[in-house]
Structure formats: C-alpha cells, structure tokens
C-alpha positions, -999 to +999 in steps of 0.1 A: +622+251-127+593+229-116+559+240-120+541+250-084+513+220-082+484+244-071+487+266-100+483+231-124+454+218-103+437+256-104+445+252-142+432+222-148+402+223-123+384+244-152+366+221-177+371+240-205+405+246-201+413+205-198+399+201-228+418+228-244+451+208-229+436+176-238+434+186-275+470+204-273+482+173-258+461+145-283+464+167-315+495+186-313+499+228-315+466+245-328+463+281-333+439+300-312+414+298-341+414+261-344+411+259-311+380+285-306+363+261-332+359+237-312+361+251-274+325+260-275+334+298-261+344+328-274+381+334-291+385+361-257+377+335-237+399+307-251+429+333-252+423+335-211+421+298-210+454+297-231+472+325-209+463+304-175+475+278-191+504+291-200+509+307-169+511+273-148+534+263-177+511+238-196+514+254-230+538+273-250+532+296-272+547+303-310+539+337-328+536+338-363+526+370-380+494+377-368+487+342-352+498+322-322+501+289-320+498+265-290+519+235-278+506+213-250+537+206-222+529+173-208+563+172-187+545+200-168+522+174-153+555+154-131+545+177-102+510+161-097+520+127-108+548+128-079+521+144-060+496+112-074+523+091-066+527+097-030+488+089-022+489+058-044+516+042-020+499+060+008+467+038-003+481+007-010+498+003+021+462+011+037+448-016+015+475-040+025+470-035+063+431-042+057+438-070+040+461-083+065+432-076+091+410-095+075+428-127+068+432-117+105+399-121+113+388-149+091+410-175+107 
C-alpha cells in the first residue's frame, strides 16, 4: 500500500522531524537515545516525532528489550517524487513554450 502524500508532506513539513529522517536515512537505524542526542528536544518529544513518522510510514520500528530502534523508509518518498515529477514536466513544458516565444519575438 502506497503512502497518502499529505500525511508525508505534514510529516516532513516539521524541521525537526526531517532531520530526524535525514539522519535515519544518512546514518542507518538509531535508537531513540541516539537520536535524542542529537535532535536538540526532549526524548518525549523525539518519540512523537518518531510515531508521526512512522505513522506516514517513513520509519520502522525494531524493539529490543527495553529499546526501540529506528529505520528510515526512503521508498516511502515515490508518492511525492511521482507527485515532484508531474510539476517538473508541467514546468518544462512551460519553459519550452517561453522559449519558443521568445525566439518568436527576436526574429
């Protein structure tokens, strides 16, 4: 099942939380201590970042005994690169046409 594209940009419109997926995603799975470390907010908080995360299905989680461990899920992202991807050709084909217009209108 493919992720809903408004729950990944809510996700991701939170700084703190890209740069939780960012480091999941650069680094590889972190438990929610490493990852309070460096998130510059409490452990609470980075556990609700990590749930809304996980929740648009951008992480996974892995418990072991008393810890849980995060894995970044890039292939989550395809919505809003097909999304991206509609927009670019949208745009180029605008950039095109102007470009056509003013060869156009030097001659």
């Amino acid at each position: 099942m493919q992720a809903d594209p408004d729950n990944l940009f809510k996700a991701l419109a939170d700084p703190t939380r890209r740069a939780i997926f960012e480091r999941l995603a650069r680094d590889g799975e972190q438990s929610v201590r490493a990852l309070t470390e460096v998130a510059g907010v409490s452990q609470p908080m980075v556990s609700k970042h990590l749930g809304i995360l996980k929740l648009a299905g951008l992480v996974r989680d892995r418990p072991q005994g008393r810890s849980v461990y995060y894995t970044a899920d890039p292939q989550s992202l395809a919505p809003l690169i097909d999304w991206m991807s509609l927009y670019g050709a949208f745009w180029r084909d605008r950039f095109d046409r102007l470009e056509t217009l003013l060869k156009r209108m030097d001659q």
